[in-house]
Every structure is written in structure tokens, then in C-alpha cells.
N, C-alpha and C positions, 0 to 999 in steps of 0.2 A: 315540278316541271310539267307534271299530265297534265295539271289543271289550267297553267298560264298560256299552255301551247294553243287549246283549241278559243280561249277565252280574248288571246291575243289578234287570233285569226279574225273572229267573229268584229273584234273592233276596227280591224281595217277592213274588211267588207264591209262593213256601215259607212266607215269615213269615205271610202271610195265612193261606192254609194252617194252618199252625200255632196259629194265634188261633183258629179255628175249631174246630180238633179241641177246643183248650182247655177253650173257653168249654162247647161241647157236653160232653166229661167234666166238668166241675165242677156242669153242671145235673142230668146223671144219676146223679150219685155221691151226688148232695144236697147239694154243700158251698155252695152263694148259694143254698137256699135255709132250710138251716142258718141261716147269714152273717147273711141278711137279716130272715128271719120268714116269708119269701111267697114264692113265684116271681116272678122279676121277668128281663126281656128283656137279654140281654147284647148289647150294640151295640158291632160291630166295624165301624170307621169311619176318616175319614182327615178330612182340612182342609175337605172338601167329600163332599155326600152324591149319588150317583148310584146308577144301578142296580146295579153290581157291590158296591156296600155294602149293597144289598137282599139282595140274593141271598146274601153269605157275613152279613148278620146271621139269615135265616132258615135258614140252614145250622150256625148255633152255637147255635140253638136249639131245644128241641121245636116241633112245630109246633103253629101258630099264635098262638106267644107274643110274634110281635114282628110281628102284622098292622098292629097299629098305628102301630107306626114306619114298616113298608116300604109303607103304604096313603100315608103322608104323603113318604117320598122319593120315591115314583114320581107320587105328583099333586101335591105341593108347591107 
């Protein structure tokens, strides 16, 4: 269990990580808002909403595209 705890961490900080960069190239390349018609907030997210899902959903996005989402997870 020592080994899987820190090993298990280290792979969700990449995958977050990685959903981020994503979401942020897909907004800058154009393709969601191509996709959609509009610019619209990509919410990178888990089972529940806390700060560190504020921060990487205003980190996958331009700014202040997702004030509205992380004004409501942080005052909720």
C-alpha cells in the first residue's frame, strides 16, 4: 500500500494535467467552439467539486470563461 498510494497520486496529477492542456488546446485551436457555435467553459471535474477543480477548470480555459462555474464551487 506505501508504494500504490504515492504511485497512484503521481497518475492523477498527469491525468489532470493532461485534461487541462487538452481542454485549453481545443479552446485555442477553435475546435468547441467550432463544435458548439459559441465558446462555452470546459469543466474538468471529479465526483465532487472543490477548489483544486476551480483551479484546473480555470486553467483549461481562457480567462474568465469559467468565472461562473469556479464563483459557484468556491461559494456553493
Amino acid at each position: 500500500m506505501t508504494t500504490v498510494g504515492p504511485i497512484a497520486a503521481q497518475i492523477e496529477a498527469n491525468f489532470n494535467q493532461a485534461c487541462v492542456r487538452l481542454a485549453l488546446h481545443l479552446h485555442v485551436s477553435g475546435v468547441i467552439e467550432s463544435a458548439v457555435g459559441r465558446r462555452v467553459p470546459a469543466i474538468v471535474h471529479e465526483l465532487e467539486y472543490y477548489e483544486g477543480i476551480a483551479r484546473r477548470t480555470e486553467a483549461a480555459n481562457p480567462p474568465g470563461l469559467a468565472d461562473a462555474f469556479t464563483a459557484w464551487v468556491r461559494n456553493g
